[in-house]
Kinemage of the C-alpha trace (Angstrom):
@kinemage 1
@onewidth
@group {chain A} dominant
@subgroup {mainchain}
@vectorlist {calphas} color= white
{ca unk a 1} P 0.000 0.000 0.000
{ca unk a 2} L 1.453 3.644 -0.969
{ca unk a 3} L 1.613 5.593 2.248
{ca unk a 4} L 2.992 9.549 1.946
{ca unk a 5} L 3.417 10.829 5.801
{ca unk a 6} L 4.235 14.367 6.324
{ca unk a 7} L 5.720 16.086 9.222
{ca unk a 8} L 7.404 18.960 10.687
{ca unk a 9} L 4.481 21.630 10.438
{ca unk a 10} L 3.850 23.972 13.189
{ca unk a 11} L 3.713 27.709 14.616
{ca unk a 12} L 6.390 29.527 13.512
{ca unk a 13} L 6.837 33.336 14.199
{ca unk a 14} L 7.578 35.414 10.542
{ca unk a 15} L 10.855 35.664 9.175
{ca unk a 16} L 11.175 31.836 11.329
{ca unk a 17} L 12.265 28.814 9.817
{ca unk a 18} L 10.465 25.466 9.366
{ca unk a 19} L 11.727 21.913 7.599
{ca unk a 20} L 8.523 19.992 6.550
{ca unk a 21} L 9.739 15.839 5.987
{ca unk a 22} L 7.542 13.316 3.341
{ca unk a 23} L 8.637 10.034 4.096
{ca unk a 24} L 7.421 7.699 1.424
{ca unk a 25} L 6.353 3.880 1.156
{ca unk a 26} L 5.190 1.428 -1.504
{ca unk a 27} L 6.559 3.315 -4.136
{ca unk a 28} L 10.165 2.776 -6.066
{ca unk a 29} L 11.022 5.525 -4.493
{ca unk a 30} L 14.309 6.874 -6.689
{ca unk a 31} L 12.018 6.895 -9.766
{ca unk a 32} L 9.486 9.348 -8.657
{ca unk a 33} L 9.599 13.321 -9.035
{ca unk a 34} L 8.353 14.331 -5.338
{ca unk a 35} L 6.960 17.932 -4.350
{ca unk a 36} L 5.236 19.938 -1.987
{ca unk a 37} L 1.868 21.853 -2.569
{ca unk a 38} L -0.008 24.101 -0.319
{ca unk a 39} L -3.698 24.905 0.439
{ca unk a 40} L -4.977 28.095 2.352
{ca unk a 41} L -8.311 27.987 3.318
{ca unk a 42} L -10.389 29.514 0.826
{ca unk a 43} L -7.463 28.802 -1.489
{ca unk a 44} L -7.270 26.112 -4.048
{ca unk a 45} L -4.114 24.157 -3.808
{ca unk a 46} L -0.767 25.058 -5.306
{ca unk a 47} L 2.627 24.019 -6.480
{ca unk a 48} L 5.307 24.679 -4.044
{ca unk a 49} L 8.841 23.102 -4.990
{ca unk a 50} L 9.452 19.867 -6.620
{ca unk a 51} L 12.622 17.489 -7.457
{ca unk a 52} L 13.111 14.890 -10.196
{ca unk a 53} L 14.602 11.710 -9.737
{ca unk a 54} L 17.584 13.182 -11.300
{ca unk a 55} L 17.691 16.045 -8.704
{ca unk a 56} L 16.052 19.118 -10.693
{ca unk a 57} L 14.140 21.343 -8.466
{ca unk a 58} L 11.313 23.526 -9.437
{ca unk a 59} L 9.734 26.259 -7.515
{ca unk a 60} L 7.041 28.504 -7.138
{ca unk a 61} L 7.815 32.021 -7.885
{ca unk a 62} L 6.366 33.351 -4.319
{ca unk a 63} L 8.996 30.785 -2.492
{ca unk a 64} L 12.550 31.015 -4.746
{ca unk a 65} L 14.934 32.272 -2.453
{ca unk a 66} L 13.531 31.078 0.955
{ca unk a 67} L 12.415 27.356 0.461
{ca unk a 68} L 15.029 24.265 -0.638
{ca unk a 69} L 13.632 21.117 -1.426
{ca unk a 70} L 15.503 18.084 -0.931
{ca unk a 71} L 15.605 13.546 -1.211
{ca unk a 72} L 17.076 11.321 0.256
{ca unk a 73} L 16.488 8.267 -1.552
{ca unk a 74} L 18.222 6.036 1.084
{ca unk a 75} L 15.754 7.186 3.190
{ca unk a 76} L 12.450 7.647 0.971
{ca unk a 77} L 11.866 11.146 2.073
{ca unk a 78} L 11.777 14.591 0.387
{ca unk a 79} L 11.890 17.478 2.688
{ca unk a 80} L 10.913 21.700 2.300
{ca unk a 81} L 13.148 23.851 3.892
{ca unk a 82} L 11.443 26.793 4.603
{ca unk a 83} L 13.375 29.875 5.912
{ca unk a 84} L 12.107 33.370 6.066
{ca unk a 85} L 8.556 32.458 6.234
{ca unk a 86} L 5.936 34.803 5.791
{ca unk a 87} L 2.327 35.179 7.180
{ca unk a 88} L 0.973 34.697 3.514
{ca unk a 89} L 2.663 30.790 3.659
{ca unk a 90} L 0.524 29.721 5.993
{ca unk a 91} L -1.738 26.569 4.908
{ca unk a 92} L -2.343 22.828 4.591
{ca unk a 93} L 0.857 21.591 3.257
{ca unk a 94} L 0.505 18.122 1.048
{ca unk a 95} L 3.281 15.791 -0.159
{ca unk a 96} L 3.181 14.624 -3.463
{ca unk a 97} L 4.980 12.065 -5.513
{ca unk a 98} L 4.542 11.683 -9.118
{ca unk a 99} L 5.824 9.159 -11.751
{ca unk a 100} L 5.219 9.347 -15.636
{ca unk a 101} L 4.861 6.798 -18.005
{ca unk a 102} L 8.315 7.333 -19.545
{ca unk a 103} L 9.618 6.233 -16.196
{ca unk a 104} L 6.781 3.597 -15.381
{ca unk a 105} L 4.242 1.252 -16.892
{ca unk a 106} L 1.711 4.298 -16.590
{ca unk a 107} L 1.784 7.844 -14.820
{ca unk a 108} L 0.720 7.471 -11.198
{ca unk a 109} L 0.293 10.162 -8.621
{ca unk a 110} L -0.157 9.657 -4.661
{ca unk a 111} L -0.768 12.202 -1.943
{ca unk a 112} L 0.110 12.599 1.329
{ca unk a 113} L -2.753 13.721 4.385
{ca unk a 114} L -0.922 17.020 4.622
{ca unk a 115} L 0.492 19.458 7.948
{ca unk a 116} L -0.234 22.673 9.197
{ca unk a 117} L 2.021 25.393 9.015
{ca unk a 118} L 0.806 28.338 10.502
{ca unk a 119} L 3.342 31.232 10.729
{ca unk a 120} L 1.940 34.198 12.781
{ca unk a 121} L 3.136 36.874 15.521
């Protein structure tokens, strides 16, 4: 069974810092592009940061600069590094991990449940 478990959110005061962890299972793991996406309420969800199997990272304009994405494939986790966080980064944040057919049999895409990361005075 594929199982995407996030951790890490929290309060965090602005200009804080914050590392969210994804650790992933029943997945070939190394194959997989992984990424982050948030939801604020009212919101609909969005593309954060993500990294290819081959280590190419991708980010939203509204983080570049202040979140890192990361894998460690020995481990089957991706992680956000979040550093000078904002009010307006506050939200739901959801692990993703994606594979396409070039890679795979067929494109698949899993979800994690998703943390909280609130980041307020």
């Amino acid at each position: 069974q594929v199982q995407l478990v996030e951790s890490g959110g929290g309060l965090v005061q602005p200009g804080g810092s914050l590392r969210l962890s994804c650790a992933a299972s029943g997945i070939m793991f190394s194959i997989y592009t992984m990424g982050w996406y948030r939801q604020a309420p009212g919101k609909e969800r969005e593309l954060v940061a993500t990294i290819t199997s081959g280590d190419s990272t991708n980010y939203a304009d509204s983080v570049k600069g202040r979140f890192t994405v990361s894998r460690d494939n020995a481990k089957n986790t991706v992680y956000l590094q979040m550093d000078s966080l904002k009010p307006e980064d506050t939200a739901v944040y959801f692990c993703n991990a994606h594979v396409s057919a070039t890679l795979s049999r067929v494109t698949r895409n899993y979800w994690g449940q998703g943390t909280q990361v609130t980041v307020s005075s």
